[in-house]
VODO-441757 format. One line per field, with one value per residue: y, x, z of N, C-alpha, C in turn; chain; residue number from 1; residue in one letter. Coordinates in steps of 0.02 Angstrom, whole numbers. Example, Ala and Ser with C-alpha at 12.3 -4.5 7.8 and 13.67 -1.06 7.14 Angstrom:
# residues 2
n.yy <- [-284|-112] .
n.xx <- [660|642] .
n.zz <- [390|354] .
ca.yy <- [-225|-53] .
ca.xx <- [615|684] .
ca.zz <- [390|357] .
c.yy <- [-165|2] .
c.xx <- [660|645] .
c.zz <- [390|394] .
chain <- [A|A] .
n <- [1|2] .
res <- [A|S] .
# end
This chain:
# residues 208
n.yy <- [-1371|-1243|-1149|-975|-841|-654|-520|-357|-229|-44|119|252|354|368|368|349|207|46|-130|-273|-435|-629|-795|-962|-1119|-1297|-1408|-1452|-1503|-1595|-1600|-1688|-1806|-1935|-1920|-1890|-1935|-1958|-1825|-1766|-1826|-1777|-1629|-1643|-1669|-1567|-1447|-1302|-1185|-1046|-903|-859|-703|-520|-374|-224|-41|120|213|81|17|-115|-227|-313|-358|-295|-141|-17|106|262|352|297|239|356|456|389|393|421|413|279|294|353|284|173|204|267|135|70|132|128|-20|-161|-291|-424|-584|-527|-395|-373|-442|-393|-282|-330|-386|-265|-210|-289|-335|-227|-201|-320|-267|-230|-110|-23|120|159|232|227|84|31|85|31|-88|-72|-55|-161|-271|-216|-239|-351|-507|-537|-596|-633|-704|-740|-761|-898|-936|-945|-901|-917|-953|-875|-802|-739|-657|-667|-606|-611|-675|-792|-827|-841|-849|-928|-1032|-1036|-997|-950|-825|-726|-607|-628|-508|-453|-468|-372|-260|-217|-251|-331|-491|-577|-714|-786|-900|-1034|-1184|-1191|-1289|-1472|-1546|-1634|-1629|-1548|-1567|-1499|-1363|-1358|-1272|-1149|-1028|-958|-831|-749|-591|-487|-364|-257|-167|-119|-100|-110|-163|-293|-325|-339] .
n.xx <- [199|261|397|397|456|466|512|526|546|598|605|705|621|504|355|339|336|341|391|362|410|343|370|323|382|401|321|379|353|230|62|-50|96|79|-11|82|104|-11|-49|55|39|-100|-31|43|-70|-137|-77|14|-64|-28|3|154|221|205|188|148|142|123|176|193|104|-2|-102|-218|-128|-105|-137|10|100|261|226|151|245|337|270|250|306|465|521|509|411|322|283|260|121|41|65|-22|-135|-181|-191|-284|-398|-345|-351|-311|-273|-131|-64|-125|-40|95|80|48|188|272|224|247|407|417|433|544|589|626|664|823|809|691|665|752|672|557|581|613|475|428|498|427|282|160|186|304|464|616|763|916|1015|980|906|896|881|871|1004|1082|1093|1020|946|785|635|501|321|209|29|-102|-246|-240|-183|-71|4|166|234|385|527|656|823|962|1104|1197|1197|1088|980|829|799|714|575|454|328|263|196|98|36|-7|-103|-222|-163|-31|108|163|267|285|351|242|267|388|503|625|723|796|903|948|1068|1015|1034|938|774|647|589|437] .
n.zz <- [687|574|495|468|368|372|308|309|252|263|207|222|218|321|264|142|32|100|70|120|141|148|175|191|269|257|376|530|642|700|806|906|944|902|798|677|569|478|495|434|272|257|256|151|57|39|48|82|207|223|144|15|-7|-65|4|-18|40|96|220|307|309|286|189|262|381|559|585|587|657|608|691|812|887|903|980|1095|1309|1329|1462|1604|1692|1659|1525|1565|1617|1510|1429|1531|1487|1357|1328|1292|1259|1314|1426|1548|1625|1631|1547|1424|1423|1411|1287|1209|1203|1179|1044|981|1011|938|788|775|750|854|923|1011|1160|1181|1196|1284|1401|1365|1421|1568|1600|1562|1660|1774|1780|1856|1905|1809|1769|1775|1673|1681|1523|1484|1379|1223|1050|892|870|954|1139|1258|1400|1458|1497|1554|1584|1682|1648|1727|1678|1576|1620|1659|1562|1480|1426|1357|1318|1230|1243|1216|1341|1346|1236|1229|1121|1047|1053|1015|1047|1127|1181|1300|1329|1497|1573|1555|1425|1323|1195|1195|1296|1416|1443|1322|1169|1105|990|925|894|810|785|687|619|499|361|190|16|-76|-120|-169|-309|-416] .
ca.yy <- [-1311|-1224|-1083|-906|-771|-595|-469|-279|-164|24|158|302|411|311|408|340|133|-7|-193|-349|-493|-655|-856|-1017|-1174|-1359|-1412|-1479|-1550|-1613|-1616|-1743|-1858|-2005|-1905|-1837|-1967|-1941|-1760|-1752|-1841|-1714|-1569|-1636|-1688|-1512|-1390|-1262|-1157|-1019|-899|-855|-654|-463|-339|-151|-15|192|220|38|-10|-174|-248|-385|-353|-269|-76|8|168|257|393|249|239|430|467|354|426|379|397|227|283|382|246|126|230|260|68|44|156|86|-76|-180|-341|-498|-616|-504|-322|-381|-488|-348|-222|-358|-381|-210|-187|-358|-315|-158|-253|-371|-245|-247|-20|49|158|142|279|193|1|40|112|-45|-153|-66|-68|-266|-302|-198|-298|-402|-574|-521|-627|-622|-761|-715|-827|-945|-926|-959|-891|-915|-958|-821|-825|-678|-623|-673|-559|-667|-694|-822|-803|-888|-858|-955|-1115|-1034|-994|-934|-775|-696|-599|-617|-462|-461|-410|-310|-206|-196|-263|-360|-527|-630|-707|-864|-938|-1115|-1188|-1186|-1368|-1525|-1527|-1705|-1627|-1525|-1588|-1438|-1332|-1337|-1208|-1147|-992|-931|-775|-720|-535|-474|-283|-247|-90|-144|-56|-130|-189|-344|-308|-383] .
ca.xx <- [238|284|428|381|517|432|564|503|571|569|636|732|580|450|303|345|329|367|394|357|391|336|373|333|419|353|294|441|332|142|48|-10|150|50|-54|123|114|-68|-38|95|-2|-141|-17|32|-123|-197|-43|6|-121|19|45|211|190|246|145|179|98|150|188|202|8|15|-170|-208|-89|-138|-102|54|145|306|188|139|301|339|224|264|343|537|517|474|347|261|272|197|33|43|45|-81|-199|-192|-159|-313|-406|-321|-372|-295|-232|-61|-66|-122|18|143|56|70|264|294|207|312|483|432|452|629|609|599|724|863|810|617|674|777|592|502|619|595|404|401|495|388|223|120|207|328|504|682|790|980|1077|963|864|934|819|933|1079|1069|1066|996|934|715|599|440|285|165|-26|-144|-308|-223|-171|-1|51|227|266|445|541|746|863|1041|1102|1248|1168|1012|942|794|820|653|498|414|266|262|102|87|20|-12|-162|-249|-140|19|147|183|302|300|342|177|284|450|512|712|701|872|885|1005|1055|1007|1034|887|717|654|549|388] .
ca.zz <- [690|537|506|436|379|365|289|314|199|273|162|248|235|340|230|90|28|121|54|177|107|174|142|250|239|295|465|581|711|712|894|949|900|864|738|629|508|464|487|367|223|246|237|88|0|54|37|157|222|224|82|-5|-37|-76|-1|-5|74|116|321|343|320|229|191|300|431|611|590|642|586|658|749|869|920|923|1048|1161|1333|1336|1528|1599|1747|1599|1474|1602|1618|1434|1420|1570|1464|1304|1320|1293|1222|1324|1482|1592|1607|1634|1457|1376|1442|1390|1224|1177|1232|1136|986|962|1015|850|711|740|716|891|948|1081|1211|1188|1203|1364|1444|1375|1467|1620|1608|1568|1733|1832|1758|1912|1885|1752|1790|1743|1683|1640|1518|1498|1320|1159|1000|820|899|1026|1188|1289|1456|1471|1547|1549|1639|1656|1623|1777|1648|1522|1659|1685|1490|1491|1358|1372|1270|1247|1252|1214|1402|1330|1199|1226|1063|1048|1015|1013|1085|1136|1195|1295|1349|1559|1596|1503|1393|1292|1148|1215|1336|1481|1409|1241|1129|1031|952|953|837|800|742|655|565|452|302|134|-42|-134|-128|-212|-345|-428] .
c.yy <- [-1302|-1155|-1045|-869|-714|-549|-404|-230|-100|61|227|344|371|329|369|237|75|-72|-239|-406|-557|-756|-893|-1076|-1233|-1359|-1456|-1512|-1535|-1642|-1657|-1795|-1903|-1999|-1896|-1876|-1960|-1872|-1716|-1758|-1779|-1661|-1577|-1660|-1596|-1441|-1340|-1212|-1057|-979|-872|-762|-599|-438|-270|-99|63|186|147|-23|-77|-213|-304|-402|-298|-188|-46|66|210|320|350|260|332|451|416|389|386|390|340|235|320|337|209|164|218|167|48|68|128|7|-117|-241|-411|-518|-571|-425|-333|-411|-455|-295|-256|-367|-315|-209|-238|-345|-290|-196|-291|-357|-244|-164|6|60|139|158|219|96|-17|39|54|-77|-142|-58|-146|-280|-245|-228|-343|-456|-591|-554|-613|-680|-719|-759|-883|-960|-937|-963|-873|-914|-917|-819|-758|-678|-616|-635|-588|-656|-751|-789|-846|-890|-891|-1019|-1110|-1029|-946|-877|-751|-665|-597|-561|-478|-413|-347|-246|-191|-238|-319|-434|-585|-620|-764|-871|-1006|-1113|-1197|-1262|-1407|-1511|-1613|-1699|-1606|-1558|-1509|-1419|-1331|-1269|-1195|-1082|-964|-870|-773|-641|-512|-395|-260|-198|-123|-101|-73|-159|-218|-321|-366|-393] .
c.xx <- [274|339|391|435|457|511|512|551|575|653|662|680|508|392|306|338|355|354|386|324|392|347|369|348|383|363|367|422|255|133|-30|56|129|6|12|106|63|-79|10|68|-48|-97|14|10|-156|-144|-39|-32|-96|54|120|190|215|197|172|122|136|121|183|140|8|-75|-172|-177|-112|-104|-46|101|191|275|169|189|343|313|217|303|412|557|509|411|290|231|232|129|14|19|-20|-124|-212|-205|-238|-322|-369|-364|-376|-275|-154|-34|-53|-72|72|144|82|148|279|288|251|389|495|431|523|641|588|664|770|821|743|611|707|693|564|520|598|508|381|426|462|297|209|152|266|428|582|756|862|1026|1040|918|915|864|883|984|1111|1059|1076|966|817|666|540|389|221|82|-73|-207|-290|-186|-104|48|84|233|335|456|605|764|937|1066|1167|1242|1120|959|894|801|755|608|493|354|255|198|154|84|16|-97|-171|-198|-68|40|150|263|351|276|277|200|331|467|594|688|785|849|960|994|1063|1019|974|837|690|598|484|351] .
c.zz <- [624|536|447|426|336|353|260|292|220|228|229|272|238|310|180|83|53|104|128|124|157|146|212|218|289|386|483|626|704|793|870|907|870|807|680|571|448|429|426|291|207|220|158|16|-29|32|91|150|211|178|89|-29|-9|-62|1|18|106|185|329|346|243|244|237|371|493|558|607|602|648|701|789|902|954|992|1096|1218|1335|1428|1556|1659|1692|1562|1522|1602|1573|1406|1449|1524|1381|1289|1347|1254|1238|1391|1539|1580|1586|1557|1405|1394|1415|1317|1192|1162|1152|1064|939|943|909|824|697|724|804|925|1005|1138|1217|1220|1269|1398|1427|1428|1533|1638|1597|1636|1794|1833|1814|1862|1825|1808|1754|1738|1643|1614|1492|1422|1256|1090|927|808|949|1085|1222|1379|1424|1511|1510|1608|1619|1681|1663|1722|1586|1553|1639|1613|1509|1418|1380|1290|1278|1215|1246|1284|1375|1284|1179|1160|1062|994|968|1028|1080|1189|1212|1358|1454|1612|1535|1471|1340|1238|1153|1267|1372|1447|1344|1206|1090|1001|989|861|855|756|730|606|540|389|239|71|-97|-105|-168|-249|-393|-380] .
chain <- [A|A|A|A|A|A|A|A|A|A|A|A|A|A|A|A|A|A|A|A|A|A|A|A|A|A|A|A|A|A|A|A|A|A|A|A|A|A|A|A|A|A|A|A|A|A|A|A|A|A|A|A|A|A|A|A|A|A|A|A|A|A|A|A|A|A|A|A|A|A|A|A|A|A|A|A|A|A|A|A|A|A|A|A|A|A|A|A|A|A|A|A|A|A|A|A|A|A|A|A|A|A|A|A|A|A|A|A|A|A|A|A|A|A|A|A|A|A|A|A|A|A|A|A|A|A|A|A|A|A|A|A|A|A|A|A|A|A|A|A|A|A|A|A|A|A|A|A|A|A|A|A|A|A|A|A|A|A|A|A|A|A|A|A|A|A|A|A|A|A|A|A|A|A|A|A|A|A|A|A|A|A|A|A|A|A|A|A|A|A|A|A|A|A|A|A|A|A|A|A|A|A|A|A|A|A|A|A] .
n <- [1|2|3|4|5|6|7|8|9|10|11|12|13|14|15|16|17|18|19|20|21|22|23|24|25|26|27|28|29|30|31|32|33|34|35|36|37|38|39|40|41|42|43|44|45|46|47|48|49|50|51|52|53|54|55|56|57|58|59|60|61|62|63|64|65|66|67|68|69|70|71|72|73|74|75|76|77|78|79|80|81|82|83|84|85|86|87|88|89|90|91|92|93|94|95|96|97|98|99|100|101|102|103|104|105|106|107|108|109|110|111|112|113|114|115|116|117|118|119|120|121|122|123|124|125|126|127|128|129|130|131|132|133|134|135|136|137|138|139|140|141|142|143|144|145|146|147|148|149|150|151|152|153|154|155|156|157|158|159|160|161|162|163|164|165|166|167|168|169|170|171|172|173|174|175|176|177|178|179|180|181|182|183|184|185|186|187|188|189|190|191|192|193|194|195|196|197|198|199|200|201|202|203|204|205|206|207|208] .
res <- [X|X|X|X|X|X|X|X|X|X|X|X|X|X|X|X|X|X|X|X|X|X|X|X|X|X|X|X|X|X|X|X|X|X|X|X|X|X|X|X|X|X|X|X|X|X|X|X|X|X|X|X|X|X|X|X|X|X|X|X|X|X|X|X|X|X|X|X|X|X|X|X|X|X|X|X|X|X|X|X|X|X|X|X|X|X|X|X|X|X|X|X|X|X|X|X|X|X|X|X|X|X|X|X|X|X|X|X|X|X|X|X|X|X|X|X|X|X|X|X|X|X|X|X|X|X|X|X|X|X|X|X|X|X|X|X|X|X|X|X|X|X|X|X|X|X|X|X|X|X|X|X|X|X|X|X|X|X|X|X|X|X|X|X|X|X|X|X|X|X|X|X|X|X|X|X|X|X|X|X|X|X|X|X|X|X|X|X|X|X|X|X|X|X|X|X|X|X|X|X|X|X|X|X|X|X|X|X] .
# end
């Protein structure tokens, strides 16, 4: 397990150039345990796999990176029995339907740019999700501790996704990913990815 920070740049006038910059820092934990020592050596005979890097890109479109621009979000319904269809009908490419309806939602959540009125309606379309759960209090993502709306994943032997919420103001706090059962290599609920998303008003953009 290595950390990532992704810092997304958007300019006032979402048309126009956006910076995302990206850096990862060493591994914190090698699986299986009895491999770390081994594992470590390799990572640093071999270097991380992981670049260090400035990309820019007008509406948001950064090479390399999935697609996403703020007309996605626009057109979304801010209703939530709308948005659910809206979701049901888009929302493709996982194990399950339900995966992919959460996928989508999630996705979105992790730019850290979608609106109040719109982020209310997610919320209420994740806990209406087949198997979709609600833990209050109980999460802690960057010193944070939020309110979990999670479900686990039977075609994936019970993998656990959630995402934390700040219950008082709505704001999106996270995300994680812990495996379901034990596995030759994982222990039963271990983390295999956790995110902190933070948004804040800047006067400058790093240059070069």
């Amino acid at each position: 397990m290595a950390t990532t920070r992704i810092t997304v740049y958007r300019p006032a006038d979402v048309s126009a150039e956006w910076t995302l910059v990206r850096t990862s820092g060493e591994p914190t934990r090698f699986f299986p345990a009895a491999s770390a020592t081994e594992a470590a050596a390799e990572w640093k005979d071999e270097g991380s796999p992981y670049p260090t890097e400035t990309l820019r890109g007008a509406s948001g479109q950064f090479e390399g990176y999935s697609e996403w621009t703020p007309a996605h979000l626009t057109e979304m319904p801010r209703e939530p029995d709308e948005l659910y269809a809206w979701v049901s009908e888009h929302a493709t490419g996982s194990v399950s339907h339900a995966e992919a309806m959460t996928t989508l939602i999630s996705d979105d959540l992790a730019t850290g740019l979608v609106p109040a009125d719109l982020r209310s309606a997610m919320y209420e379309v994740l806990a209406k999700i087949p198997g979709t759960t609600i833990t209050r209090d109980a999460v802690t993502l960057d010193g944070r501790t939020g309110t979990a709306i999670g479900r686990d994943e039977p075609n994936r032997d019970g993998e656990h996704s959630e995402i934390v919420i700040d219950p008082d103001s709505g704001a999106y706090l996270g995300s994680r990913t812990l495996t379901g059962s034990a596995s030759r290599v994982l222990p039963k609920g271990t983390v295999l990815d956790s995110s902190a998303v933070t948004t804040s008003v800047v006067d400058r953009v790093p240059q070069g």
